[in-house]
Structure formats: C-alpha cells, structure tokens
C-alpha positions as CSV (number, residue, x, y, z in Angstrom):
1,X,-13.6,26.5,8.4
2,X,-9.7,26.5,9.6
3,X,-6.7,27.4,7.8
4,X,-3.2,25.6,7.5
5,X,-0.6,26.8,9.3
6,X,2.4,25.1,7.8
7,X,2.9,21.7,5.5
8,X,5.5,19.6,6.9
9,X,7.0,16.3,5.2
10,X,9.9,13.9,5.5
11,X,12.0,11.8,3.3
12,X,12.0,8.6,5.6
13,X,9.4,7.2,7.7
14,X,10.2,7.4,11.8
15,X,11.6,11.3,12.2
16,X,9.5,14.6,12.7
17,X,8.7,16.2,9.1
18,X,10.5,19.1,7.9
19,X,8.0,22.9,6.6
20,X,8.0,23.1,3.0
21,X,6.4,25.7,1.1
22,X,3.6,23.9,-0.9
23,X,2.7,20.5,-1.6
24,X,0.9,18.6,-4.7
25,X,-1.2,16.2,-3.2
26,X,-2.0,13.4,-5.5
27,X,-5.0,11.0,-5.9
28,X,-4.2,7.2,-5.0
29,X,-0.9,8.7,-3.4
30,X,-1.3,11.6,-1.1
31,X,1.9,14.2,-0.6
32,X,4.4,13.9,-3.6
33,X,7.9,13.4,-1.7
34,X,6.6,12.4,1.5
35,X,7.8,8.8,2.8
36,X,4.4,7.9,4.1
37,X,2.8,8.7,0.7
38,X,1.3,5.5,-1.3
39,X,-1.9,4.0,-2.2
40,X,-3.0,3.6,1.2
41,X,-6.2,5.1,3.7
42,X,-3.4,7.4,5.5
43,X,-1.8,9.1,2.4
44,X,-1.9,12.5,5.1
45,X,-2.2,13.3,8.3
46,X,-3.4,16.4,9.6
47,X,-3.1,18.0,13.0
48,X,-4.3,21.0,14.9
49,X,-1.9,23.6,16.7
50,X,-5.4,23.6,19.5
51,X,-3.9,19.8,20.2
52,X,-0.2,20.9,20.1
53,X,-1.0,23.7,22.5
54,X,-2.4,21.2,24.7
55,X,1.1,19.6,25.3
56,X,3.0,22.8,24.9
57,X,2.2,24.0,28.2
58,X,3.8,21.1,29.6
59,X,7.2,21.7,28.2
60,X,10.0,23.2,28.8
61,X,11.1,24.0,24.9
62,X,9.1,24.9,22.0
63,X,7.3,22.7,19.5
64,X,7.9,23.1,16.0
65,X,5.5,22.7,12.9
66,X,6.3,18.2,12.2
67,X,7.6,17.6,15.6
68,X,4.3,15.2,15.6
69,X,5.4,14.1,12.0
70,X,2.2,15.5,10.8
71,X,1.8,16.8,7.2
72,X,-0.5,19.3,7.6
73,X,-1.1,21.5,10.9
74,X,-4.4,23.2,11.1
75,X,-6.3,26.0,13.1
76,X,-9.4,26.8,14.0
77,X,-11.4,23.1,12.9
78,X,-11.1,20.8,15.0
79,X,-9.9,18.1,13.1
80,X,-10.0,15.4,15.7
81,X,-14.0,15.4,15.7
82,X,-14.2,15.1,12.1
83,X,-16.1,11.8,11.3
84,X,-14.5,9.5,9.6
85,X,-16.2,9.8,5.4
86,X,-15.9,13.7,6.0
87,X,-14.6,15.5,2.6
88,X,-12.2,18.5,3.0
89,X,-11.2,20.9,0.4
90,X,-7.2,21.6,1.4
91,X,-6.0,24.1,-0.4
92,X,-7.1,23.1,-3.9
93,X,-7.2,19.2,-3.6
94,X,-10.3,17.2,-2.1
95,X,-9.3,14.6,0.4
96,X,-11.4,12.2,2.6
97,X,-11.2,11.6,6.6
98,X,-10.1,7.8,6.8
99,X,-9.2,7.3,10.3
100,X,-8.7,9.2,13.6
101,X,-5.9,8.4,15.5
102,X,-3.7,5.9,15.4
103,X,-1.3,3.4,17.3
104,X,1.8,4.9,18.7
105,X,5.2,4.3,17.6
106,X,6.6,4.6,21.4
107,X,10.3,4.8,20.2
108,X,9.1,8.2,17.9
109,X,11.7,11.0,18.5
110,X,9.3,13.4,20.3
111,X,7.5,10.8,22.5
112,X,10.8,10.3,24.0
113,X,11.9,14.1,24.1
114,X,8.8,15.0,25.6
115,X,7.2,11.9,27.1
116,X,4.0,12.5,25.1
117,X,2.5,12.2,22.1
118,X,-1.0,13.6,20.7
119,X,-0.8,12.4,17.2
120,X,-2.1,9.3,18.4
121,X,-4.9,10.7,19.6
122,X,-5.9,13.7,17.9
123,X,-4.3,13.6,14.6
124,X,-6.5,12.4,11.8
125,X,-5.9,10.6,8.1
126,X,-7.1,11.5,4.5
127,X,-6.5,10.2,1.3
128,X,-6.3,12.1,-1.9
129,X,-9.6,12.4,-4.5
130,X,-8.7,14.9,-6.3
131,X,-5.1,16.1,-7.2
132,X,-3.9,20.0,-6.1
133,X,-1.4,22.2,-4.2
134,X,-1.3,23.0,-0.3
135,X,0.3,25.6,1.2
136,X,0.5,27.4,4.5
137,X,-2.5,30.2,4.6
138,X,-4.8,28.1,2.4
139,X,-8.1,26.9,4.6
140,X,-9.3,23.9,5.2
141,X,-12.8,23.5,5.0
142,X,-15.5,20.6,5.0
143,X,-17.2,19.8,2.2
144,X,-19.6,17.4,3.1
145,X,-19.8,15.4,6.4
146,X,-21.1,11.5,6.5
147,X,-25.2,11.2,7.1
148,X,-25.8,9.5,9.7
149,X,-27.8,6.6,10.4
C-alpha cells in the first residue's frame, strides 16, 4: 500500500502541473480540469517521489510535486512495477494500470532544466472505472493484480 503525496494538474498540455487540493476523477475522462484528461488509456499518470529521489541527488535545486507533469505522486508502492491490467483504489475512485512509461517529449521544460527525465521511464497510466475524489494523504492501494499466464 502507498499513499499520495500531492495531486498536481495543468491547464495546457507541455508545462509541469501545478498541487491542487483534491481532484474528481471521472470515468471515461480521468482528472476533471486537467489538459491531458479525455477518453483515452492515459487519463492519469502517476509517479513515485522513490523515482524523483533518484534524479534529485543529481541536482543542484529542488524538485517540486508536477515538475515531471505527473498527476499524482506516490510513496511507498512502487508504481513503476505495477503490471499493466493492475486495479488501484486512489483515494475513493478505482482506476486501471494502462501503460508504463512512455515516449519522451525531449523539448519538456524539466528535461531541459535538468537534462533528465524519469517520467518516461518510471511513471505509469490509468484510466478512470469508477468516479471519486483524490487528495494528498489518501493511499493508493492495489486492488487486484493481472493473473498471469
């Protein structure tokens, strides 16, 4: 089980996400107000402050909760090893893993302040199954993971 540490969106696709308070997550659209929300497999993206650590120590100012235009950041599940089909209860909505990782936009605005990115890599995709509200403190935990073959 992990817990979100902060809920992040933006108004326009490209930047680094702004903390909110809460967010509704809704089904066949993901986060209500966020430019990357839509009837789509990556409705929200989800990151863990393990993987932003990683970086961190390799910088010479801080990160910030969006700087990796992630809606959600996590702790303590590591949400990069989460197979794709697994369900997660955040906050009160259910979501599904879609995809891990994902192309990199090499223009992004903290690729080019920092000269790395590890959204790419380690940040994952859900879309929305059943509608509810996230907010920092709630936890993120997994519901039911794939079988596998």
């Amino acid at each position: 089980m992990g817990k979100v540490l902060a809920v992040c969106t933006s108004a326009v696709k490209g930047i680094q996400k702004t903390p909110v308070e809460q967010a509704e997550l809704r089904v066949d659209h993901g986060i209500v107000g966020d430019a990357h929300a839509g009837n789509w497999h990556r409705q929200v993206s989800l990151l863990g402050k393990e993987s932003v650590d990683k970086l961190q120590g390799k910088l010479d100012f801080q990160l910030k909760p969006g700087d990796f235009a992630e809606n959600i950041l996590t702790e303590g599940i590591c949400v990069y090893q989460l197979p794709v089909g697994t369900l997660l209860r955040l906050g009160t909505a259910l979501c599904q893993v879609t995809q891990i990782g994902k192309t990199c936009h090499f223009d992004c605005a903290i690729r080019q302040k920092a000269g790395d990115c590890v959204m790419p890599r380690e940040g994952i995709f859900v879309k929305v199954l059943e509608p509810g509200v996230v907010k920092a403190g709630d936890q993120v935990t997994v519901v039911e993971q794939p079988k596998e073959e």
